[in-house]
C-alpha positions, 0 to 999 in steps of 0.5 A, a space after each residue: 538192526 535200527 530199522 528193524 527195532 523201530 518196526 518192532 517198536 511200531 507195531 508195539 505200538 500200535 498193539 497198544 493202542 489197539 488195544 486201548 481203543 477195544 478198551 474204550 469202544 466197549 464203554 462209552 462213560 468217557 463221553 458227555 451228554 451235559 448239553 445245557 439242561 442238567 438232566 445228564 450231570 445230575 445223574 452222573 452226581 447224585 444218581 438216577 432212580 428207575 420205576 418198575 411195577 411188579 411186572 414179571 418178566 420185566 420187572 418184580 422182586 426177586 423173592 430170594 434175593 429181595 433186590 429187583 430183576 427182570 428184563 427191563 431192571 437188568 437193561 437199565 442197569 447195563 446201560 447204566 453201568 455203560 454211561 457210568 452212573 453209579 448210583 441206581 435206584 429203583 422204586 416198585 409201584 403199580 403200574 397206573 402210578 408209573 406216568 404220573 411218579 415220572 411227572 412228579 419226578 419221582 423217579 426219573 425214567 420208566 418202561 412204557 409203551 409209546 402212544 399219541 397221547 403219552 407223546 403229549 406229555 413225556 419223550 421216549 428213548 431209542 427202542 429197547 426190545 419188541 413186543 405185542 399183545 396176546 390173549 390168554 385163556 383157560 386151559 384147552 380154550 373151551 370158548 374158542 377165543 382167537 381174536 378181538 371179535 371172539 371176545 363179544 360177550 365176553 369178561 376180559 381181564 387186563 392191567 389198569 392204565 395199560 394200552 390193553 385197557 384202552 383197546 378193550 375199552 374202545 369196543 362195546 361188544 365187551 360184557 366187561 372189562 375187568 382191571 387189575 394192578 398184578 398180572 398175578 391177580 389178573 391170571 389167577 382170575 382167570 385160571 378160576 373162571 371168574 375171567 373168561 380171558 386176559 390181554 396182555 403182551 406176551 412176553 407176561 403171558 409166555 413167562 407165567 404159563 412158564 413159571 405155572 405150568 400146573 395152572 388152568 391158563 394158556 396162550 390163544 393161539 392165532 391170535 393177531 395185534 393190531 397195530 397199536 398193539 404192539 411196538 419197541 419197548 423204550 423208556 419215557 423220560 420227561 421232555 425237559 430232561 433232553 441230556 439225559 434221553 440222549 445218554 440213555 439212547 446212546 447206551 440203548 444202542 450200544 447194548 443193543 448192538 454189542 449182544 448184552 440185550 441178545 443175552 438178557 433175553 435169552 436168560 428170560 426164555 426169548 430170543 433175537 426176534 424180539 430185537 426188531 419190529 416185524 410185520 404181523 398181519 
């Protein structure tokens, strides 16, 4: 009887700590990250402010909630929320002001393309999702635009400061590179005609032919990016704030692995292809 009542006791134990240790895998708040800089402690005590432009699917306001959303504003607030930062700010500007507001420590992480050059002054986090660019053209494309080689000629649309801006920029077979500061403007342009087509990633071109179906815009089919076209979505945070790229990293993964990702992204109309980089040519 003894025997059997210490192995019932056993493996109520065991139960509870079982129990306990699911508890504790699905949150990682319990551990630290302060390793010298202060950048970790200081989020975890006075907060942390995000930038985001108005960038649908990744970020905008919300017209009937007036509070952000998006795919990159509810990321952030899951990893957050794992890390256990309460308070969460978020600051809406264009997105050619994202770098420098980082700098100036406006704010004090943003979504952004990881390049060479941004590598010089920022560090980036562990990948959130992927992407690539796409064109988008009138409805029917009656110019036939496939590739970059079909832009020649042509007046091409994309966001100031963007890695699309570069690209296009770089070629002298481009009539004109036209900038914008919203996608909404940018497509709304080209719906018109006053654009013969835009480069965007196509996530942004996916989630407005969604949103619009009504509207003189499709995305080109066939269309391949280059390399430096696409990549993993990560966050740039500034180089000196090491503690707290290694937090963000950590909870990037975990939400990447426990599904939370998996499920934003289908809430916003994509899937798990989006998680991992895949050959594109």
């Amino acid at each position: 009887m003894l025997a059997r009542k210490a192995f019932i006791a056993l493996m109520a134990a065991i139960g509870l700590f079982a129990v306990n240790a699911r508890a504790e895998d699905s949150s990682i708040s319990l551990m630290t990250f302060a390793g010298g800089d202060g950048s970790y402690t200081r989020a975890m005590k006075d907060g942390i402010t995000f930038g985001l432009s108005n960038d649908p699917p990744y970020g905008y306001i919300d017209q009937k909630t007036q509070q952000p959303d998006g795919i990159d504003v509810r990321m952030f607030k899951a990893l957050t929320e794992l890390l256990g930062i309460k308070n969460v700010k978020w600051e809406v500007v264009p997105f050619d002001a994202l770098l420098p507001g980082l700098l100036a420590k406006r704010w004090d992480a943003v979504v952004l393309h990881e390049t060479a050059a941004r590598r010089k002054v920022v560090s980036f986090s562990s990948p959130g999702y992927w992407y690539g660019s796409a064109l988008a053209v009138a409805k029917g494309n009656p110019k036939n635009i496939h590739t970059l080689d079909s832009l020649a000629g042509m007046t091409v649309g994309t966001i100031r400061g963007s890695i699309n801006q570069q690209i296009l920029e770089a070629r002298k077979d481009i009539k004109e590179v036209k900038l914008y500061t919203s996608n909404d403007a940018e497509f709304t342009d080209l719906a018109n005609g006053r654009i013969d087509a835009a480069m965007e990633d196509d996530f942004k071109i996916a989630s407005f032919v969604k949103a619009h179906p009504d509207q003189n815009l499709e995305m080109a089919t066939g269309y391949v990016p280059q390399a430096d076209e696409y990549g993993y979505a990560r966050y740039a945070i500034r180089k000196e704030d090491i503690d707290l790229n290694s937090a963000i990293s950590r909870a990037l993964d975990e939400i990447r692995g426990n599904h939370t990702v998996s499920k934003i992204l289908l809430d916003f109309g994509y899937s798990d292809r989006n998680l991992w980089y895949f050959p594109t040519n």
